[in-house]
N, C-alpha and C positions, 0 to 999 in steps of 0.2 A: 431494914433494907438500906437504909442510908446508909450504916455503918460500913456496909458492903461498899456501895457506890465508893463514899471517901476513903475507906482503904485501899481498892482497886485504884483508885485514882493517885495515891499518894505514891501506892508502889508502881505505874505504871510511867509517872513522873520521874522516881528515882531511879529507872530501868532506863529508861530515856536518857536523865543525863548521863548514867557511866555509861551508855551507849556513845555518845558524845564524844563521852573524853576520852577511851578509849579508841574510836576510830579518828581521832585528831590526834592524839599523842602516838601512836604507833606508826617507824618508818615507810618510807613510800616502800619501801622493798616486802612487805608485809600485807598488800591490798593486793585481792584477787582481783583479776575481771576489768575492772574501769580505774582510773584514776583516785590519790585522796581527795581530791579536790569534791571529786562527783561521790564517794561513798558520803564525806561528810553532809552533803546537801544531802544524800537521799536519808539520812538517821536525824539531819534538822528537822525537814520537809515529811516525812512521814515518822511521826512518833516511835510509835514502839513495834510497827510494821517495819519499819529501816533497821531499828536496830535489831530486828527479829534474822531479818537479810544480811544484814552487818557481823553479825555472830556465826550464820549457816553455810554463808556463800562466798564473803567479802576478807574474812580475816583469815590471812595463810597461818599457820602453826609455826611454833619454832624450828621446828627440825625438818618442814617441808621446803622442799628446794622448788628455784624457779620452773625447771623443766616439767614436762608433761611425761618422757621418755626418758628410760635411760638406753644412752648411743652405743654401739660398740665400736671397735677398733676400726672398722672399714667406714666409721663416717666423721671420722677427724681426719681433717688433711695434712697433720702433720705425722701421725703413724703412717700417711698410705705415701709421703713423700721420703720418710725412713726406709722405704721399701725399695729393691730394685725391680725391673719390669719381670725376671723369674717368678719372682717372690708374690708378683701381681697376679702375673696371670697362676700361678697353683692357687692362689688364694680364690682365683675367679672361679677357675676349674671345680675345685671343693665349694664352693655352694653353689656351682650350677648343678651339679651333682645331688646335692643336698636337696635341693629344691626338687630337682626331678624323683628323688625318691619320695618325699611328702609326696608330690603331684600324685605317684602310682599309687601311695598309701592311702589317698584322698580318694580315688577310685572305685577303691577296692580290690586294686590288682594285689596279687602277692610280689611283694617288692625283691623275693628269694629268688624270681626266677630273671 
């Protein structure tokens, strides 16, 4: 049983620190959620419960971008100032449209008639 104890312990130590060194050595551009300042306290301050969080929650991926969405063309203001006020209002027109067809399809209504 001891054997257990100190091995659990030796690897929960060694999880710990590349927990460490890991969320200290990786760009601020690369911390989900809170600051590095604050992930690194939380993987000091709680062992291998931080870096448990630090792994699951806190490290962004390499190929994951900072947004949450991806925007279309009607929500950059430099496409919608490329535009002129025709070109606005069709653009308005077709997804008022749009919408109003979801809405009917949302209903139940037959969107045919």
């Amino acid at each position: 049983m001891a054997r257990f104890l100190i091995v659990g312990a030796f690897l929960a130590a060694v999880f710990w620190i590349y927990s460490v060194v890991d969320c200290a050595a990786q760009p601020t551009t690369r911390h989900r959620g809170v600051s590095k300042t604050v992930w690194v306290l939380i993987v000091v301050l709680l062992p291998v419960i931080g870096g448990i969080l630090w792994f699951l929650l806190g490290r962004r991926r390499a190929g994951e971008s900072n947004s949450q969405y991806v925007s279309g063309p009607d929500d950059r203001p430099d496409v919608l100032r490329g535009m002129d006020k025709a070109e606005q209002d069709a653009r308005i027109r077709q997804l008022e449209e749009e919408l109003a067809r979801l809405d009917d399809e949302a209903d139940g209504a037959d969107p045919r008639s």
